[in-house]
C-alpha positions as CSV (number, residue, x, y, z in Angstrom):
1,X,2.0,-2.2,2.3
2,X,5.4,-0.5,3.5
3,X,7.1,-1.3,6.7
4,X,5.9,1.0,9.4
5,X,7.1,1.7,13.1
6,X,4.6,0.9,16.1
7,X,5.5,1.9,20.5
8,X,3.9,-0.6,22.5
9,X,3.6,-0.7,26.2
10,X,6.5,-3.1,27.8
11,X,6.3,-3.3,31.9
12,X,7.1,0.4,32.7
13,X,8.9,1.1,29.5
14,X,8.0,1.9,26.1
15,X,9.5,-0.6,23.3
16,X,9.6,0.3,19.7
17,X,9.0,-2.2,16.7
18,X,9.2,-2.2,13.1
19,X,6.8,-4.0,11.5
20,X,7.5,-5.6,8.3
21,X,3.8,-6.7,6.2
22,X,4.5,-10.2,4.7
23,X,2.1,-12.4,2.6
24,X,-1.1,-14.0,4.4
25,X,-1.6,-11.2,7.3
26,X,1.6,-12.3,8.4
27,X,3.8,-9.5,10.1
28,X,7.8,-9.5,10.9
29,X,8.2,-7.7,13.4
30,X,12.5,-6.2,13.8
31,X,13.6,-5.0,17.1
32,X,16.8,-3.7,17.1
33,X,18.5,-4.9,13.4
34,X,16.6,-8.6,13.8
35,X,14.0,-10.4,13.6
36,X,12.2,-10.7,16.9
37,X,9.2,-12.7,15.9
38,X,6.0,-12.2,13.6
39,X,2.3,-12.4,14.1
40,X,-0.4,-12.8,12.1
41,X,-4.4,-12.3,12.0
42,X,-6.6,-15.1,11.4
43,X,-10.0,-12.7,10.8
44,X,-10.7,-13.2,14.5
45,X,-7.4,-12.9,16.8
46,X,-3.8,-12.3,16.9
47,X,-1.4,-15.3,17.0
48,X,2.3,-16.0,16.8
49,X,4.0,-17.4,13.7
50,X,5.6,-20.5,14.9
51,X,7.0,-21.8,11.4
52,X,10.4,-20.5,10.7
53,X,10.6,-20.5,7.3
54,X,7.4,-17.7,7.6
55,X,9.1,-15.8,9.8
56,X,13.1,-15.6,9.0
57,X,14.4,-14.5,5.6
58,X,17.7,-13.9,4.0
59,X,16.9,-9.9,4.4
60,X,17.2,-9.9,8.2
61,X,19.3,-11.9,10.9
62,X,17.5,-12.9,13.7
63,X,16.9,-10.9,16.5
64,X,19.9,-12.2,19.5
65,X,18.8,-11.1,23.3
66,X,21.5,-10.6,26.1
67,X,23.5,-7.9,24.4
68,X,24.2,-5.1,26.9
69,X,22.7,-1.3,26.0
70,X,19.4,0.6,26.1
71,X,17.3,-2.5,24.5
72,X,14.3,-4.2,26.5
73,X,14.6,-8.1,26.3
74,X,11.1,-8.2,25.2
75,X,9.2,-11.3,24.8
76,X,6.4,-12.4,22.3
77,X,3.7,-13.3,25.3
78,X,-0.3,-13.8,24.1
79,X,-0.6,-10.5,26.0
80,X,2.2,-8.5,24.3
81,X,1.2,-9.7,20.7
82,X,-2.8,-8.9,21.4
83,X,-0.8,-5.1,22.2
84,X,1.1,-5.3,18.3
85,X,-2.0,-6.3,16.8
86,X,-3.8,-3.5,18.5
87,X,-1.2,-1.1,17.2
88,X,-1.1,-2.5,13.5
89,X,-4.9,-2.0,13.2
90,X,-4.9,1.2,14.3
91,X,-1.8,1.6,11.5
92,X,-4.9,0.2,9.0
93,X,-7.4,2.4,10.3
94,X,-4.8,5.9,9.8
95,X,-4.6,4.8,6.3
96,X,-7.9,4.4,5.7
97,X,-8.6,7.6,7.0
């Protein structure tokens, strides 16, 4: 599967992702040139990567918060990664369809 772009509700504000599809229903997700974070599906619910070597790769730098402009510091609570994992199935489902 091909990276894809996903808008999820942040606060008031609308953030978008990219989300890169990795091995083992792992996904990267880039904000802003870096990595921000991945998640992955275990069949039942949505969870955050925690091992670094899944989630950072040579490709991509990792994502660095506090720089000045138009970005959202955004961060990868249980509730904000339940809202990416809605969004990525519903990617799923417009392929399927």
């Amino acid at each position: 599967m091909e990276a894809f772009d996903i808008k999820i509700a942040y606060g008031t504000q609308e953030v978008s992702l990219t989300v890169l599809p990795a091995e083992n229903n792992i996904y990267r997700l880039l904000y802003h040139g870096g990595i921000l974070g991945a998640v992955c599906f275990d069949g039942r619910d949505w969870d955050r990567v925690t091992s670094d070597t899944l989630i950072y790769t040579d490709e991509y730098p990792r994502y660095m918060p506090g720089k000045v402009g138009e970005r959202i510091e955004i961060e990868l609570t249980d509730h904000v990664i339940d809202r990416i994992g809605w969004e990525i199935e519903l990617e799923f489902f417009e392929e399927v369809a």
